[in-house]
LOVEX-683623 format. One line per field, with one value per residue: x, y, z of N, C-alpha, C in turn. Coordinates in steps of 0.001 Angstrom, whole numbers, plus 500000, padded with zeros to 6 digits. Example, Ala and Ser with C-alpha at 12.3 -4.5 7.8 and 13.67 -1.06 7.14 Angstrom:
residues 2
n.px	(513190, 512850)
n.py	(494310, 497750)
n.pz	(507800, 507080)
ca.px	(512300, 513670)
ca.py	(495500, 498940)
ca.pz	(507800, 507140)
c.px	(513200, 512900)
c.py	(496700, 500030)
c.pz	(507800, 507870)
This chain:
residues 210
n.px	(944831, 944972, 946195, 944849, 945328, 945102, 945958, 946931, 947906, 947450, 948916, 949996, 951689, 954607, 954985, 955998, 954883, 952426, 950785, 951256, 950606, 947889, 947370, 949589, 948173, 949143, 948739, 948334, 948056, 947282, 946718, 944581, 941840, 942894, 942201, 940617, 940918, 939354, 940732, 939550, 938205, 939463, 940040, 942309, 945521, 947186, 949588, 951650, 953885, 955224, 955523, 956511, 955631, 955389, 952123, 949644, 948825, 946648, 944460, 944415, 943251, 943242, 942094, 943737, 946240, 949131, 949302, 950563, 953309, 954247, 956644, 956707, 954696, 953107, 949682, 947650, 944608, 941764, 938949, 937985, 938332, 940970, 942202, 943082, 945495, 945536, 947161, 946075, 947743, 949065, 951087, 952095, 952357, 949505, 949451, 948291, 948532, 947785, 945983, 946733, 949263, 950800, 952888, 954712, 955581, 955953, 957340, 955730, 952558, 949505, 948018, 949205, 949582, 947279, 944726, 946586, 949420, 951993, 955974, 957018, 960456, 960449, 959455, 960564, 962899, 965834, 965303, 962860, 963803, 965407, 963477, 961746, 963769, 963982, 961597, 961529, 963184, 962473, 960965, 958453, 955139, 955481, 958421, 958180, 956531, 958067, 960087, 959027, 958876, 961016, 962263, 960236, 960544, 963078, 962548, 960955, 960557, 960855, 958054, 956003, 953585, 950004, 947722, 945596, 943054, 942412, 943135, 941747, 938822, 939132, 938933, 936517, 935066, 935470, 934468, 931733, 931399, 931479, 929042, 928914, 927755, 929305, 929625, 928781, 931319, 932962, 932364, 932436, 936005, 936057, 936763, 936365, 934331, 934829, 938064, 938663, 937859, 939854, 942423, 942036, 941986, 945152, 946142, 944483, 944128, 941790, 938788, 936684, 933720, 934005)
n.py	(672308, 674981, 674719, 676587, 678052, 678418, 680948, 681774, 683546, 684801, 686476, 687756, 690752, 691455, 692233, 694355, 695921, 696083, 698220, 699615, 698330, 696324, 693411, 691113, 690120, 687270, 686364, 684625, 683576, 681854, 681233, 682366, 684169, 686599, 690340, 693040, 694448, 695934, 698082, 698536, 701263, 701512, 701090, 701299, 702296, 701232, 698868, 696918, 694791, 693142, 689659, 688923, 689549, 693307, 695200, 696795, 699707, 700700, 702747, 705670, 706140, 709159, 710753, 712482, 711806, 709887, 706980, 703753, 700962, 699120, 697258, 697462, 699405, 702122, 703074, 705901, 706748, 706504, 707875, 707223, 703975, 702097, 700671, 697800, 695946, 692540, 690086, 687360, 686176, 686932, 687214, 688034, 690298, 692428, 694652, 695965, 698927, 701372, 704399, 705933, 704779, 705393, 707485, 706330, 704580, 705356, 707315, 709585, 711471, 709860, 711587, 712978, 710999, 711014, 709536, 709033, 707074, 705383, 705109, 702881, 702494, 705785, 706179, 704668, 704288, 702531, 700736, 699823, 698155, 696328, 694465, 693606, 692268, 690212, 689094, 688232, 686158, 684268, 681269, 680016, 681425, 682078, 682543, 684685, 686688, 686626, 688309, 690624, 691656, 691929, 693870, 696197, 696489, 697379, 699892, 701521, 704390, 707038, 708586, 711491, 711875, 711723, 713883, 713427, 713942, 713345, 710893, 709948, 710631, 708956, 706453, 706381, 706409, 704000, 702084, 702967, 702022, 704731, 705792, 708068, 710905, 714060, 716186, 715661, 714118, 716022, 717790, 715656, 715582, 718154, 720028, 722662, 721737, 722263, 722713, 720454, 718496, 719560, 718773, 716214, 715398, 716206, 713984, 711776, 711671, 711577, 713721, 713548, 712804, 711331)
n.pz	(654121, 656887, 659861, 662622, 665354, 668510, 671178, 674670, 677515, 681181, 682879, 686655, 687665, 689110, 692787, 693698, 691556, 691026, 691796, 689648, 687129, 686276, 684784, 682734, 679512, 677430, 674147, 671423, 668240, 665279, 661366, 661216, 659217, 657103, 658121, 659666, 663285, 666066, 668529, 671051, 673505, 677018, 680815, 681149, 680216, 677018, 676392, 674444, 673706, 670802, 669570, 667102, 664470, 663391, 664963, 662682, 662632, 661455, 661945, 663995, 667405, 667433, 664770, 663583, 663374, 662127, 660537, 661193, 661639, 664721, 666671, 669583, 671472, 673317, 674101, 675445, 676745, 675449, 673275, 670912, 668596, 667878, 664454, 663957, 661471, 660177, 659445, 660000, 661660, 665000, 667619, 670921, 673816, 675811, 677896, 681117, 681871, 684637, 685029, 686859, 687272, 685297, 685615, 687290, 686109, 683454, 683366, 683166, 683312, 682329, 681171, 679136, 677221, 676306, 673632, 672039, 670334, 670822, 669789, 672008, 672542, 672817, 675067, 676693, 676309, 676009, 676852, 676348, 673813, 674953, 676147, 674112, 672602, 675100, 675024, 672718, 672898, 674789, 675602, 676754, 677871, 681005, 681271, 679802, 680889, 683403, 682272, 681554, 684103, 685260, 683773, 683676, 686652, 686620, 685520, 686995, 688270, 690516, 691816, 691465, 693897, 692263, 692647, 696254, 695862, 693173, 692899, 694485, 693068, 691135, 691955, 692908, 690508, 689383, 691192, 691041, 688097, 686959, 686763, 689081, 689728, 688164, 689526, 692511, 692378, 692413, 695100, 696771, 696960, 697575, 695411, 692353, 690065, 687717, 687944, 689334, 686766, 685304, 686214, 686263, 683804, 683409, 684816, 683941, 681793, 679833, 679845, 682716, 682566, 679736)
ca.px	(944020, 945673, 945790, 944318, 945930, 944840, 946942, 947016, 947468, 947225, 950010, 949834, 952530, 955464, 954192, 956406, 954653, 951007, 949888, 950966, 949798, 946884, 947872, 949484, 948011, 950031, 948407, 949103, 946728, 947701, 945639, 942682, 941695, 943407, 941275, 940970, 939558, 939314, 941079, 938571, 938786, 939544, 940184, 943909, 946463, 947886, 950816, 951671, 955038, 954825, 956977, 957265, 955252, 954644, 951167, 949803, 947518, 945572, 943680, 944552, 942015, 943012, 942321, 945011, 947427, 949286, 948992, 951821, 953459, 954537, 956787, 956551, 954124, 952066, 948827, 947031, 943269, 940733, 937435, 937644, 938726, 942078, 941849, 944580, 945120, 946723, 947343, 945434, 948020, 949244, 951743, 952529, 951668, 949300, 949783, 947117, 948781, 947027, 946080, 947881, 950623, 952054, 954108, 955850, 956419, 956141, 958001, 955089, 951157, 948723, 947576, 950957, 949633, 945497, 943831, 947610, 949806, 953569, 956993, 957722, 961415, 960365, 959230, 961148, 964467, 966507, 964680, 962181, 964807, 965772, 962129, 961596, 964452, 963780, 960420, 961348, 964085, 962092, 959977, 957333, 954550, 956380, 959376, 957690, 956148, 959644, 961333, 958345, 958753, 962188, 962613, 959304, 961137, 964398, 962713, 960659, 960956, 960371, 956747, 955192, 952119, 948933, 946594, 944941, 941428, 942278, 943289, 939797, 937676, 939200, 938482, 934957, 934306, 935721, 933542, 930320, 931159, 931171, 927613, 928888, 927589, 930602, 928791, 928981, 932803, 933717, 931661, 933184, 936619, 936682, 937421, 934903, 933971, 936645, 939314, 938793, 938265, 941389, 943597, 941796, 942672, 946067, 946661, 943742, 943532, 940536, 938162, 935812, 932420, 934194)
ca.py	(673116, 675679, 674697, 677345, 678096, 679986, 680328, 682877, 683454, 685306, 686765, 688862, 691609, 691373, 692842, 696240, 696478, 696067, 699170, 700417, 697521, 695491, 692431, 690698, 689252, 686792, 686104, 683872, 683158, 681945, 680644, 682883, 685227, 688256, 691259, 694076, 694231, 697554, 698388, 699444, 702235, 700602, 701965, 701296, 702474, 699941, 698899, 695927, 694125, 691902, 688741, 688556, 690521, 694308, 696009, 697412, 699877, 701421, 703973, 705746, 706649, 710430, 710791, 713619, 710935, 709143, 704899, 703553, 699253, 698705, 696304, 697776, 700594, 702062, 703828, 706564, 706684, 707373, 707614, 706669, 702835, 702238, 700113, 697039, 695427, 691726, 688497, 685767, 685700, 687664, 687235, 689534, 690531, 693362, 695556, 697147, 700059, 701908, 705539, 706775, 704290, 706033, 708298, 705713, 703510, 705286, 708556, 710635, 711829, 709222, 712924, 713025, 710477, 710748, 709710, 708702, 705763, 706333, 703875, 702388, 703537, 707261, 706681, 703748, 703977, 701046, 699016, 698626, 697999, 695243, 693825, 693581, 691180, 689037, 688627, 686938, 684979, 683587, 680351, 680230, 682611, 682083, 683262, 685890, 687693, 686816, 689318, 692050, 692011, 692148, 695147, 697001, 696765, 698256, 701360, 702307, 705983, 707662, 709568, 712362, 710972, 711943, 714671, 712754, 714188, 712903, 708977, 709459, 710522, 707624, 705017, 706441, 706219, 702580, 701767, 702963, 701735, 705442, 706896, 709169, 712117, 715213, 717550, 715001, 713965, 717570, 717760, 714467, 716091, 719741, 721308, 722758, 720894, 723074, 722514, 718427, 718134, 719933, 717974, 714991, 715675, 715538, 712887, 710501, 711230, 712198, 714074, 712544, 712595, 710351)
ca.pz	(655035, 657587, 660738, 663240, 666867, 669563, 672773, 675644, 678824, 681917, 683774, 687491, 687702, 690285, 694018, 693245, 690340, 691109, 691942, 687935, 686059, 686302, 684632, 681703, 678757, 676511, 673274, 669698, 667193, 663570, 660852, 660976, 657773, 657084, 658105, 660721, 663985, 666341, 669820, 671412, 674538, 677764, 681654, 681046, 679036, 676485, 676526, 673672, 672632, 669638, 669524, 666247, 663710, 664300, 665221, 661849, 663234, 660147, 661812, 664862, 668153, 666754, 663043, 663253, 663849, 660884, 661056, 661784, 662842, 665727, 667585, 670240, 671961, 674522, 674046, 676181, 677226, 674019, 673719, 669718, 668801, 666690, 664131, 663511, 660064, 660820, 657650, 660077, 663087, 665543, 669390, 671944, 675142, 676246, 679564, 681395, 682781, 685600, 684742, 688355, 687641, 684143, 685990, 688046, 685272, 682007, 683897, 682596, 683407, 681655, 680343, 678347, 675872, 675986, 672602, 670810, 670332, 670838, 669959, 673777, 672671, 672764, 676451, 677857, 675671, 675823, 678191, 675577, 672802, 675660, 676619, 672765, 672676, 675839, 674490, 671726, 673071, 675808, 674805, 677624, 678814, 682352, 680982, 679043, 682328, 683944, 681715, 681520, 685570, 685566, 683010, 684446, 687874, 686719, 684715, 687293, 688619, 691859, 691101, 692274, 693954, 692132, 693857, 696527, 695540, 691645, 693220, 694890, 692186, 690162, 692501, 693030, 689239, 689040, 691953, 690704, 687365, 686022, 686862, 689796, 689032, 688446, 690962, 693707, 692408, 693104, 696094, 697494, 697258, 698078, 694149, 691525, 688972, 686493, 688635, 689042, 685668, 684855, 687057, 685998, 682563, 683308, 685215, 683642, 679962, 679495, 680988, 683489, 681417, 678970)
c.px	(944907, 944963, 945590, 945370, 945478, 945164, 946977, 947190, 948123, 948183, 949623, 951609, 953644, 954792, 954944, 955396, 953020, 950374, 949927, 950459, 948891, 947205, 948631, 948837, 949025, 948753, 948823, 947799, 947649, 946528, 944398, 943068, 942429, 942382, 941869, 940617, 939935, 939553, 940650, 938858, 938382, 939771, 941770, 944596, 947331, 949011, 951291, 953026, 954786, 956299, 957560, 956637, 954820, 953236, 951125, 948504, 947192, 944577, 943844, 943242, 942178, 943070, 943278, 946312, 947751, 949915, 950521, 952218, 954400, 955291, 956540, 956014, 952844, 951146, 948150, 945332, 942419, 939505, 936922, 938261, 940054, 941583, 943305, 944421, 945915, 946507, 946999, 946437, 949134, 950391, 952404, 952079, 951191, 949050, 949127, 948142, 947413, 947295, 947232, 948938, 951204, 953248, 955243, 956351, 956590, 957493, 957435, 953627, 950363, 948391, 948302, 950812, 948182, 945479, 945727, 948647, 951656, 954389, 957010, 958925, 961512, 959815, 959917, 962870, 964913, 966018, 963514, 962427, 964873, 964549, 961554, 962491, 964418, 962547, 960919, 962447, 963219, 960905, 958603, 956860, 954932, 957229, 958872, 957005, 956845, 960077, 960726, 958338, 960490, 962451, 962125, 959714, 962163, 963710, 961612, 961012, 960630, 959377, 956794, 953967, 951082, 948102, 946016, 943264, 941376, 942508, 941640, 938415, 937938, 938592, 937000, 934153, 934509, 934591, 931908, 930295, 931123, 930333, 927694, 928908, 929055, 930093, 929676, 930642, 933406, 933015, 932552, 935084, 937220, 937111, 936198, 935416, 935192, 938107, 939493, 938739, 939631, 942615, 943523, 942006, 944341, 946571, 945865, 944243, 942672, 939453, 936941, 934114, 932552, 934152)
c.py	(673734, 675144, 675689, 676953, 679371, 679504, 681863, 682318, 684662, 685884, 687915, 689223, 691296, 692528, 694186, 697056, 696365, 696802, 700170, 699304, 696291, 693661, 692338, 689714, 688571, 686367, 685547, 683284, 683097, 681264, 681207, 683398, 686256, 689340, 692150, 694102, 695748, 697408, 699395, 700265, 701027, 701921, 702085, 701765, 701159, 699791, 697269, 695813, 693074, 690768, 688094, 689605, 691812, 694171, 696534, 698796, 701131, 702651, 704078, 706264, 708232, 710713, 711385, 712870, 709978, 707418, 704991, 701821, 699564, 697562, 696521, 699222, 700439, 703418, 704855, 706066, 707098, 707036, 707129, 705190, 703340, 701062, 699527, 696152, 694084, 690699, 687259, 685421, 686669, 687347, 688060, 688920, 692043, 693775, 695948, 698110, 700738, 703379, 706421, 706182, 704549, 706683, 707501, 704624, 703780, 706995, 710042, 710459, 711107, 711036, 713137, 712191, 710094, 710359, 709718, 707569, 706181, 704956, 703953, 702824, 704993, 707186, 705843, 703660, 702814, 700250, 698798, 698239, 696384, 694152, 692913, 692200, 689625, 688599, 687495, 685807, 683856, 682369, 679844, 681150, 682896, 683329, 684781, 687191, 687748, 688159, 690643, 692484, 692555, 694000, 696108, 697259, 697490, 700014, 702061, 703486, 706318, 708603, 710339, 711531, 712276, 712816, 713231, 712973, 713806, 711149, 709126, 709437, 709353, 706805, 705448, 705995, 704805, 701853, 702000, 702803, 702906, 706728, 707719, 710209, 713446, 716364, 716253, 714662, 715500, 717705, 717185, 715256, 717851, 720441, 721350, 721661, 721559, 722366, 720687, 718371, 718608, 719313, 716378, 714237, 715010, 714343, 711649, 710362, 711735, 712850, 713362, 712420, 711643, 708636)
c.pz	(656119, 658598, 661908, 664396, 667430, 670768, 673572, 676573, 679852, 682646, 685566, 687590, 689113, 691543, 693830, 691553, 689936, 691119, 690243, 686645, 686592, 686242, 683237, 681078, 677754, 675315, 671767, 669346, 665683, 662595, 660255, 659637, 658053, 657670, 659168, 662144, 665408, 667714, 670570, 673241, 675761, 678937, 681704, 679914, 678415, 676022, 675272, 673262, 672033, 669990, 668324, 665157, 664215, 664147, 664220, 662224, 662064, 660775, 663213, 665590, 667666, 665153, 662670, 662937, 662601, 661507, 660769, 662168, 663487, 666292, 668728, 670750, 673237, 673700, 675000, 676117, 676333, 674203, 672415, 669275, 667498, 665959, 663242, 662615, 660759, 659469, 658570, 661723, 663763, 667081, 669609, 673260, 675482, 677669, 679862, 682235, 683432, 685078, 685588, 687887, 686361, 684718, 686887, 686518, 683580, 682115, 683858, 683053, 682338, 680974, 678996, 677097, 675468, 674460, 671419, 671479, 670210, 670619, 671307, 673655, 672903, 674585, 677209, 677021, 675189, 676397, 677250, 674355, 673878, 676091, 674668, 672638, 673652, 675369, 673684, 671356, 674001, 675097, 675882, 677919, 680269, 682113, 680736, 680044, 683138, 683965, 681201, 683086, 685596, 684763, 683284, 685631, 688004, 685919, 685592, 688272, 690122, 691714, 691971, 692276, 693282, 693419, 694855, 695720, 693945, 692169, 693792, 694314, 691236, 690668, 692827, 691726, 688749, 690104, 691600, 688811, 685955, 686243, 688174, 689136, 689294, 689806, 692299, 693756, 693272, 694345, 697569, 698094, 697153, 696948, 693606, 690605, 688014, 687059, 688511, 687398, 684662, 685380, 686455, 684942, 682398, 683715, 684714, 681904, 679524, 680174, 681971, 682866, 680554, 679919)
């Protein structure tokens, strides 16, 4: 009989590095059934290194988009789910990146990768050639959020700050959960409705209706 495991846990981000990522998750599971199960849209961009098997992800949030595994990648903001094939067990760790905080830490506009799934080498180079490796040298979840603080601290950038009136319609729509109406968003800060949602575009991902 296979014995089952399921292990996670929780990580908070180094204090330079709070305002672009949320938190980490660590995750391991072995044992289970083979099958699929669907990464579904979130307020963060995802960010995932494996520590040992890649990411098989069978159907991307853009159908346009050809599947693809993964050791390592970050996702943009979708409004359709991906869908990941796995043989029963799975470890990593996933990233919540902050929509505002792509550009300080991915060097680019959450806009830049809405609704697709990219190698982490194509946006972080060698540092996630190098994160890839401490991962799966390191034998504690300690360790393991150690050496995503340490590497996240050296690659981040000097941003352009975000419109103010795009940081304010975010935090209005995280605050009410969503249901601020777009009239009143644009209202609130001084653009039309075209205009915010065009800014909002780029710097969120998606547009604010989604």
């Amino acid at each position: 009989m296979t014995t089952r495991r399921l292990d996670g846990a929780i990580g908070r981000p180094a204090p330079p590095l709070r305002s672009f990522i949320d938190r980490y998750r660590g995750y391991w599971y072995e044992g289970f059934a083979p099958g699929t199960h669907r990464g579904l849209p979130s307020r963060y961009l995802t960010l995932i290194v494996t520590i040992d098997d890649a990411v098989d992800i069978v159907a991307m949030p853009d159908p346009g988009q050809t599947p693809e595994a993964f050791d390592a990648f970050v996702g943009g903001l979708h409004a359709s789910p991906a869908r990941i094939r796995h043989d029963g067990s799975q470890r990593g760790i996933h990233v919540d990146v902050t929509p505002l905080g792509a550009r300080a830490l991915l060097g680019m506009p959450a806009g830049a990768l809405a609704s697709t799934v990219v190698n982490l080498r194509d946006v972080l180079g060698r540092r996630a050639t190098e994160l890839v490796d401490r991962l799966g040298a390191a034998r504690t979840w300690t360790e393991r959020f150690a050496a995503l603080d340490a590497v996240f601290t050296c690659a981040l950038v000097e941003p352009r700050e975000p419109p103010r009136e795009v940081v304010r319609a975010w935090q209005r729509i995280l605050e009410t959960g969503g249901t601020v109406p777009v009239t009143e968003l644009a209202d609130e800060v001084g653009w039309s409705r075209r205009h915010l949602g065009e800014r909002f575009r780029t710097e969120v991902g998606l547009p604010r209706k989604v």
